[in-house]
Residue, then its C-alpha position, 0 to 999 in steps of 0.5 A: x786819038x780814037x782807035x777804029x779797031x776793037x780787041x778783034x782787029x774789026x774796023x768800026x764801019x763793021x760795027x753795027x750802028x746803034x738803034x736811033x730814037x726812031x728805032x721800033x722797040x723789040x717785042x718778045x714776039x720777035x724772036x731770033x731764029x736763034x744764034x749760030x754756033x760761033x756767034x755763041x762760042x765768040x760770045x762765051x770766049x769774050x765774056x771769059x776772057x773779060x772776066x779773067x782780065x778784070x780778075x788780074x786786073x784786082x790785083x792780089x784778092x788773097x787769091x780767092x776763087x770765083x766761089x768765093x767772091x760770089x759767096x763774099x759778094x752774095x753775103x753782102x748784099x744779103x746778110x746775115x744769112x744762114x749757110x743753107x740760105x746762102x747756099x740757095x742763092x749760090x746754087x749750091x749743096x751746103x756742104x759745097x758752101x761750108x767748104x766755100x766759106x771756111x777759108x773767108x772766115x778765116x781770112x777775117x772776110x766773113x764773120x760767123x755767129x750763132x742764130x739767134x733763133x736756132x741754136x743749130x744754125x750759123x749766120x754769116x756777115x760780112x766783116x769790114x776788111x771783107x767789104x773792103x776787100x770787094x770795094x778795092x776789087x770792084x774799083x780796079x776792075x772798074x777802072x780796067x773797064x773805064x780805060x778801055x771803054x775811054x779808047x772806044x770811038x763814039x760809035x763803038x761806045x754808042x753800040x756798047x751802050x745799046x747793047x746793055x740792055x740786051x746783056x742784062x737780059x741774058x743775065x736774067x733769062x731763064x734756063x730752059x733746061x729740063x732737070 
């Protein structure tokens, strides 16, 4: 059985078709004049709301805050680090991490241990119930995500599969703002 709705309650005849092979590729010259203010407010909202859901759907994360999964995430993948390089990577002053990764150390997530190049310096590792942690986490919110991509008609999934590119560049666009 397909759905032809989606969260919003539009059909699908309103979703836009995915590009075809002969679809001309986007070149950054051609720029949108630029998104309207509810398109951009529907967009924020929806990835909010997703993240929230795929946040209850882990379950019992020890009831960690965003800061620190990032932190326990960004410690994975780049580990051992020091406070202040992972404070780097985080985007945040090091007393703001030191009050991050106290309460991962001390769920036994993280593990901290001199550095061996400075005495004056911690580096933070990720322990194994750590990893173990962001493996459940991520498969359940794979799975929430799964279920409910299996119930997208093949058009829906098709204009979802195109528009994963176009995400992933918001992702890594640069911030405009002036400091």
């Amino acid at each position: 059985m397909t759905r032809e709705t989606h969260g919003g309650g539009a059909s699908a005849a309103a979703q836009p078709p995915a590009p075809g092979p002969d679809a001309p590729a986007d070149t950054p010259s051609e720029r949108s004049p630029g998104p309207s203010s509810p398109d951009v407010a529907r967009l924020r909202l929806l990835i909010a709301r997703l993240y929230r859901q795929m946040a209850q759907a882990s379950g019992d994360d020890l009831n960690l805050t965003y800061a620190q999964l990032s932190a326990l995430a960004r410690v994975e993948e780049h580990g051992p680090l020091r406070l202040g390089e992972l404070a780097a990577y985080e985007q945040v002053a090091a007393p703001s991490l030191t009050r991050t990764v106290g309460p991962l150390a001390a769920a036994g997530l993280i593990s901290k241990a001199p550095d061996p190049s400075d005495g004056r310096s911690w580096l933070v590792s990720i322990a194994p119930a750590g990893s173990d942690l962001l493996v459940r986490i991520r498969r359940e919110r794979s799975e929430l995500l799964a279920r409910r991509m299996s119930r997208l008609t093949p058009r829906q999934s098709a204009a979802l599969q195109a528009a994963l590119p176009v995400l992933e560049q918001l992702l890594t666009e640069p911030d405009d703002r002036t400091p």
